[in-house]
C-alpha positions in Angstrom: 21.6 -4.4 -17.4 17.8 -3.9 -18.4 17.0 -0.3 -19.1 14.1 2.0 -18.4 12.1 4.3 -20.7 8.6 6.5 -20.5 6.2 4.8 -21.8 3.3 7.4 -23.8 -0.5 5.4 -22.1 -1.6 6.2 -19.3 -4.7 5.4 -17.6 -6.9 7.4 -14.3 -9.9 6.7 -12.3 -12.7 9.2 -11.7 -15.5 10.5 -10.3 -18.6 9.9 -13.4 -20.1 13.1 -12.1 -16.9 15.0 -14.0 -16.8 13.3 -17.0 -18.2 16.1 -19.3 -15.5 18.4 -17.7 -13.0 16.5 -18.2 -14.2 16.0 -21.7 -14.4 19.6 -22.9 -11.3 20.5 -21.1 -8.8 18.1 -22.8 -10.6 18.2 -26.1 -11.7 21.8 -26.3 -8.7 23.1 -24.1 -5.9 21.0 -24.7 -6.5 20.0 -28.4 -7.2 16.2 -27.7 -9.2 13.6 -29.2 -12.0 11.3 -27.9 -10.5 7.8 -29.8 -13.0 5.7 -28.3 -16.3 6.0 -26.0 -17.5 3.6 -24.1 -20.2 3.0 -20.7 -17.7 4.2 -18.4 -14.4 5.1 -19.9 -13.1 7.3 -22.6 -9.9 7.0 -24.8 -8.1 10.2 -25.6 -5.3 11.1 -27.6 -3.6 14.2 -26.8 -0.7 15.3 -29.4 0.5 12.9 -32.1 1.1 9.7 -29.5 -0.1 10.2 -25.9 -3.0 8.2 -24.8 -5.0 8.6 -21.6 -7.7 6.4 -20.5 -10.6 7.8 -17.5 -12.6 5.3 -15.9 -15.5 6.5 -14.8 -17.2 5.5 -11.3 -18.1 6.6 -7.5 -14.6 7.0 -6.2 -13.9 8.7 -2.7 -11.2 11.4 -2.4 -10.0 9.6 0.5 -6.1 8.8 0.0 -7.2 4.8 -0.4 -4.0 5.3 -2.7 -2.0 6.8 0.1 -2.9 9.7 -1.9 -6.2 9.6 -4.0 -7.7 7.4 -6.6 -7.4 9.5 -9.2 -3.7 9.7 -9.4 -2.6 9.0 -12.5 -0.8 5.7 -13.6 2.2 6.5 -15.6 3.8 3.8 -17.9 7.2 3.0 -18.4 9.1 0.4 -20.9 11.7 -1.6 -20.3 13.0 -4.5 -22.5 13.8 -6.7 -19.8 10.2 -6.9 -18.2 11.0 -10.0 -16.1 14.1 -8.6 -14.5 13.4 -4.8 -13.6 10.1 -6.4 -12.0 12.4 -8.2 -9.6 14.4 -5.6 -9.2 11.2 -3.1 -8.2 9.5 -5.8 -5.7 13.2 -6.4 -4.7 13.2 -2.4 -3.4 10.2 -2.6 -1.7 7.2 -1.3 -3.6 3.6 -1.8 -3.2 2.4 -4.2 -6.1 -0.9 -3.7 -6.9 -3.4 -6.3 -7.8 -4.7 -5.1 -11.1 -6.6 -7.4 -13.1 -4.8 -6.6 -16.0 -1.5 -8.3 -17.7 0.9 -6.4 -16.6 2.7 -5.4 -13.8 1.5 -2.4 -12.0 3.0 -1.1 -8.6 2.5 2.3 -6.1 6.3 3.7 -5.9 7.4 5.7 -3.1 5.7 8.7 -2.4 2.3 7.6 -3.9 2.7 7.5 -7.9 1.5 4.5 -9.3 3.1 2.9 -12.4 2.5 0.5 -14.9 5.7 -1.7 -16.8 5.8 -2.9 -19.9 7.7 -4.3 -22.2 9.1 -1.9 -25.0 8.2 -3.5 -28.4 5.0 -4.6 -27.1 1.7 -4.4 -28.3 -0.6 -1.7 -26.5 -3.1 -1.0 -28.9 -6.1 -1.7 -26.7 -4.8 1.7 -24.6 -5.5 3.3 -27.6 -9.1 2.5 -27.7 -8.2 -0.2 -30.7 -9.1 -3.9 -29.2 -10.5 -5.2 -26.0 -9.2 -3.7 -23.4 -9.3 -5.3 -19.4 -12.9 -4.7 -17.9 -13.6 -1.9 -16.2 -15.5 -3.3 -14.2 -13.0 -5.7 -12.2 -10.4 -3.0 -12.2 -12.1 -0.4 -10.3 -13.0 -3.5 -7.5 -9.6 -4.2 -7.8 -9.0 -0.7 -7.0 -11.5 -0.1 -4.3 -10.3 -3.0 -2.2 -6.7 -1.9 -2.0 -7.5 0.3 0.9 -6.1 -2.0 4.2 -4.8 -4.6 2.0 -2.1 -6.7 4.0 1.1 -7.7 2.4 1.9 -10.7 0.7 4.4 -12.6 -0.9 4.2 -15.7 -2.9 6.9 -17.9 -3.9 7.5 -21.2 -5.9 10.0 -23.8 -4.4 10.9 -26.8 -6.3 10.4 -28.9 -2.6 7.7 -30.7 -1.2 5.2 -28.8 1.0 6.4 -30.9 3.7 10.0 -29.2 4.0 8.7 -26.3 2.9 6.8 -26.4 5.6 10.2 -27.5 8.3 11.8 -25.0 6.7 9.5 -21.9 7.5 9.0 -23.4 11.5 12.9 -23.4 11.4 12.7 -19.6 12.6 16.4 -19.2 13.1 17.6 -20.3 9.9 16.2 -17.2 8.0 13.9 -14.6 10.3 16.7 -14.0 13.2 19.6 -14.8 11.5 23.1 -14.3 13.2 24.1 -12.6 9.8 21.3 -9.7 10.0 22.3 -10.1 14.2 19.2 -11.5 14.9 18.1 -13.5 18.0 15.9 -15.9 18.4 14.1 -17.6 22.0 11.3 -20.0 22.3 9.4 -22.8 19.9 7.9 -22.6 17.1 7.1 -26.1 15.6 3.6 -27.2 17.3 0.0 -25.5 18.2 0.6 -22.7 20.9 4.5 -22.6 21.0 5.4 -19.2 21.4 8.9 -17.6 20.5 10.6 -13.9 20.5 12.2 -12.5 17.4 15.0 -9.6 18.2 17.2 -7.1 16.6 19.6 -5.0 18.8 17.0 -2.4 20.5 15.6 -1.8 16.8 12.7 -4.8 17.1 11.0 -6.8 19.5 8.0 -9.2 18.4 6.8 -12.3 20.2 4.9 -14.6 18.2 2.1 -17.4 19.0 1.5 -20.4 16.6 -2.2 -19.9 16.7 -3.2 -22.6 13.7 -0.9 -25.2 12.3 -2.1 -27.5 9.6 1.6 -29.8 8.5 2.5 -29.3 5.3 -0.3 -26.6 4.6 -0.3 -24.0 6.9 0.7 -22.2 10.1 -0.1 -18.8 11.5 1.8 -16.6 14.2 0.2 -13.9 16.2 2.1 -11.4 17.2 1.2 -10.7 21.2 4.0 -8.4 21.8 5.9 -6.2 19.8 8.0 -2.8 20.3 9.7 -1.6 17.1 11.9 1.7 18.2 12.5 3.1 14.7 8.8 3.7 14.3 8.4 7.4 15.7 4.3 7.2 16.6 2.8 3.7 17.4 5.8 1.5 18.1 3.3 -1.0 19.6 2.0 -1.4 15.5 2.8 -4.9 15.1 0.7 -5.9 18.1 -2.1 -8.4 17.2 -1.5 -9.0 13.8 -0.7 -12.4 12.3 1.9 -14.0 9.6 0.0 -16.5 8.1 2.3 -18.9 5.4 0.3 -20.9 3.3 1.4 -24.2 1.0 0.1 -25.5 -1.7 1.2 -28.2 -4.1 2.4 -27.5 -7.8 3.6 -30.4 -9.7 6.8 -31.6 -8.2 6.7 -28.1 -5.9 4.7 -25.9 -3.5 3.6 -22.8 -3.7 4.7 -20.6 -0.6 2.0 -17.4 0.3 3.1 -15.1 2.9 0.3 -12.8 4.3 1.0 -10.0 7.1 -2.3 -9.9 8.1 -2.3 -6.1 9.6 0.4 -4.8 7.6 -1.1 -2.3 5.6 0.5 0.8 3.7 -1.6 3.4 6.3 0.9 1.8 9.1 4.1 3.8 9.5 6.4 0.9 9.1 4.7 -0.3 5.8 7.1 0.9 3.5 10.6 -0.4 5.7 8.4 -3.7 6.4 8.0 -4.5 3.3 11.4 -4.4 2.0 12.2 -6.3 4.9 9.6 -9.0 4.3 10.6 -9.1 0.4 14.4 -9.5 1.5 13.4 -12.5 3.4 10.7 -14.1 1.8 11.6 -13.6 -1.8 15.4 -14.2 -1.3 16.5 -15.2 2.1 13.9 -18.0 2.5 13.5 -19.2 -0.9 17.1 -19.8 -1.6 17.5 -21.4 1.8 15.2 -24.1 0.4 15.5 -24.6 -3.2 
């Protein structure tokens, strides 16, 4: 079973109007030391191993984060990197697109974390090395804010079953297992079918755009999801939109809930929902 250890870099974004603050109070306070200056970031060291980067730049204290922007991102280790990432998107968790290569992701309740692996080589959070630019990680950051889900997966199938496959609605979406039911058509341009589950969901979708064997998009015209407390309407208007692309002997599946975004109150629930079936339900049904 792959294990999980606290890392010791770390990394926060801030406003460039409290750099010199920050500066004197982790040096001069706290003891630590500047390792590395640059335009708009600073490495410190604080004790014998702990390294902390802050990016510098006009960020809003505006909860784009679910909380703020300049929460900090903690590291952990683990020496099975491929398998506790599974395991994490598995759960439900927001992965963030960092342009960076690892794999960074928001955990319940707002912290944001970033994995790696235990041995590896992280001198570049130490101010040693090139490090990712700054520059693409805070636009990376500031377009988080309303960021739909999505899922991507690769099937060893042509995009032409793949593409069956995802129209196929009752095979792996309202499933008699998960006691699901399913009503209507949902193979050409306009068909229009209803997804339900018990009295918990109700969503009627309309294929708006169907290209075979590259893409089809639902809209959702009607929806009434009774575990929501507020807006149980909040499905309403948006769209699934599965895309296919080829890849060798394969396609490349990418599932976008255009209007699913983590200020909804269903984000979090949706999204394990969505990973369940994308990432498991639907892929294994076709490979």
């Amino acid at each position: 079973m792959a294990k999980v250890i606290f890392g010791n870099h770390s990394s926060v974004i801030v406003p460039g109007k409290d750099r010199d603050s920050i500066c004197k109070f982790y040096c001069d306070v706290l003891g630590g030391k500047i390792m590395k200056a640059e335009d708009e970031r600073d490495f410190l060291r604080l004790g014998d191993d702990f390294y902390i980067a802050f990016l510098y730049g006009d960020v809003p204290d505006e909860g784009e984060f679910l909380r703020t922007a300049r929460s900090i991102w903690l590291e952990i280790k683990s020496d099975n990197v491929e398998e506790m990432t599974r395991k994490i998107l598995d759960f439900g968790v927001r992965k963030l697109d960092i342009p960076a290569p690892h794999f960074y992701f928001q955990a319940p309740g707002g912290q944001c974390f970033r994995l790696v692996g235990i041995n590896e080589d992280l001198s570049f959070s130490e101010g040693a090395g090139e490090a990712p630019n700054v520059t693409k990680v805070k636009e990376a950051v500031g377009g988080m804010k309303n960021k739909n889900y999505t899922a991507t997966i690769e099937i060893a199938k042509s995009p032409t079953a793949v593409f069956n496959q995802v129209n196929d609605v009752s095979t792996w979406w309202a499933t008699k297992e998960f006691k699901g039911q399913y009503e209507g058509q949902s193979t050409k341009l306009n068909d229009e079918f209803i997804v339900k589950f018990g009295d918990a969901h109700y969503s009627k979708q309309k294929l708006v755009e169907v290209i075979p064997g590259k893409k089809v998009v639902w809209l959702v015209t009607d929806s009434k999801i009774n575990w929501i407390e507020n807006d149980k309407t909040e499905w309403t208007n948006t769209k699934m939109v599965f895309e296919l692309t080829p890849k060798g002997d394969g396609t490349v599946l990418t599932f976008t809930h255009e209007g699913l975004v983590p200020e909804q109150e269903c984000y979090s629930k949706c999204v394990q929902g969505w990973n369940m079936l994308i990432t498991d339900k639907l892929y294994n049904l076709i490979k």
